[in-house]
C-alpha positions in Angstrom: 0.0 0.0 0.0 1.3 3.9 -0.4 0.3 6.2 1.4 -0.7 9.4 -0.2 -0.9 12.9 2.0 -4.6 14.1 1.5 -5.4 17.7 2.2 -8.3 19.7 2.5 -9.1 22.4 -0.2 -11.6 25.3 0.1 -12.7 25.5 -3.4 -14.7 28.3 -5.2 -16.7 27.4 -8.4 -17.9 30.0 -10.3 -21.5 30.2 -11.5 -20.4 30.5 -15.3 -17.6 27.5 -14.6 -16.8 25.4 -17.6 -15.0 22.3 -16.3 -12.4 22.3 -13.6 -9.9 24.5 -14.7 -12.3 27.3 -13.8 -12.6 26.1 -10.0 -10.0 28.2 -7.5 -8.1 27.2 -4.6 -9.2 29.9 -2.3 -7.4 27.9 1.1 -5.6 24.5 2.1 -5.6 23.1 5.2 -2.3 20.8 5.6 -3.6 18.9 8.6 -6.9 18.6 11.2 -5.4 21.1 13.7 -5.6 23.7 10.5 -9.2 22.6 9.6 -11.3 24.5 12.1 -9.9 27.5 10.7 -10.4 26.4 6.8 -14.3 25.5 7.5 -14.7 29.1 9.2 -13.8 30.5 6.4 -15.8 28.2 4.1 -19.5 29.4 6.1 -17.9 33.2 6.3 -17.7 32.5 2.3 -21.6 31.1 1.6 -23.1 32.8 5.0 -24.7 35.6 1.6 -26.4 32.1 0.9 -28.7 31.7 3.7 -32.1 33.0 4.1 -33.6 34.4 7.1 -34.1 30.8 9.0 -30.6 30.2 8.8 -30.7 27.4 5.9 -28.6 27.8 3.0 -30.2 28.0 -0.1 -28.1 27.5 -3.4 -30.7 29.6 -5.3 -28.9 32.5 -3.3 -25.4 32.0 -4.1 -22.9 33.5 -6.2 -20.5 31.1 -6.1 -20.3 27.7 -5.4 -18.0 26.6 -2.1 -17.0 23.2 -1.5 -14.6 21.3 0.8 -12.9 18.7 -0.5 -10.1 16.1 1.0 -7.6 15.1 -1.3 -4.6 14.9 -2.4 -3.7 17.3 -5.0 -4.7 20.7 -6.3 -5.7 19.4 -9.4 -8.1 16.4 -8.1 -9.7 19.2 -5.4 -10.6 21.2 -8.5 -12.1 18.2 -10.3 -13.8 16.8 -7.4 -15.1 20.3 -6.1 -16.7 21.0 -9.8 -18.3 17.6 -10.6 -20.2 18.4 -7.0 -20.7 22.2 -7.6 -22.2 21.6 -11.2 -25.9 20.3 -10.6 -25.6 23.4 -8.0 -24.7 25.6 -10.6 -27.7 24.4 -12.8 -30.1 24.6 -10.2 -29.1 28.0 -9.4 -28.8 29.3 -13.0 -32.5 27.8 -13.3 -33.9 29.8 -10.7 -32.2 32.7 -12.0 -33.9 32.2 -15.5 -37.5 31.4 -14.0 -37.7 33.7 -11.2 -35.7 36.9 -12.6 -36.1 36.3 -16.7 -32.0 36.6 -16.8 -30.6 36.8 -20.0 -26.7 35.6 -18.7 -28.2 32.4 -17.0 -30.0 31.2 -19.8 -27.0 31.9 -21.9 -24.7 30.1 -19.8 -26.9 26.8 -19.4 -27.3 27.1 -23.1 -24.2 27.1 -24.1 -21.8 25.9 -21.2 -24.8 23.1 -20.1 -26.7 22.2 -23.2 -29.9 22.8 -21.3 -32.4 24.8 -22.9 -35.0 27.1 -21.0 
C-alpha cells in the first residue's frame, strides 16, 4: 500500500464555470489542527447564501464553495466541480424562471446544453 498525504481544499466554483480549470483554490488546510480555521472561512464565504431561518439556499449563491479532502490541487478542483455543477444548474434555473435573466440562460445554453 502507499500512502498518499490528503489535504483539504476550500474551493470556489464560479456560477459561469466550464470544467475544472475554472474552479480556484481559495485555502488548504495541511492537517486537522488547521481545519477548524479552513471551515470558518468556508460558512464566512456562503453565510450571503442563507435566508432568514438560517438554511442555505443554493438559489442565493454566487458562487459555489466546496470542501474537499484530497490529495492534489488538481483532483480538489475536479472533485469540487463535478459536486458544484448540478448546484450551478439549479441556481442558474432559478435565476432564468424567477428573474427572466438573459446571462443564465445563456450560460446553461451554451456551457450546459440545457435549454429554457
Amino acid at each position: 500500500m502507499i500512502y498518499k498525504q490528503k489535504f483539504y481544499y476550500l474551493c470556489k466554483t464560479p456560477l459561469s464555470a466550464k470544467g475544472p480549470k475554472d474552479v480556484e483554490i481559495v485555502d488548504r488546510a495541511d492537517d486537522s489542527n488547521q481545519f477548524p480555521e479552513l471551515f470558518k472561512k468556508f460558512e464566512d464565504l456562503r453565510s450571503h447564501a442563507f435566508n432568514e431561518d438560517n438554511l442555505y439556499s443554493i438559489v442565493r449563491a454566487d458562487n459555489i464553495y466546496e470542501l474537499v479532502r484530497t490529495g492534489t490541487e488538481k483532483d480538489a478542483k475536479e472533485e469540487a466541480f463535478e459536486k458544484a455543477e448540478p448546484e450551478i444548474i439549479t441556481n442558474l434555473q432559478h435565476r432564468v424562471m424567477q428573474k427572466n435573466d438573459d446571462n443564465a440562460k445563456a450560460i446553461l445554453k451554451e456551457v450546459h446544453e440545457i435549454e429554457i
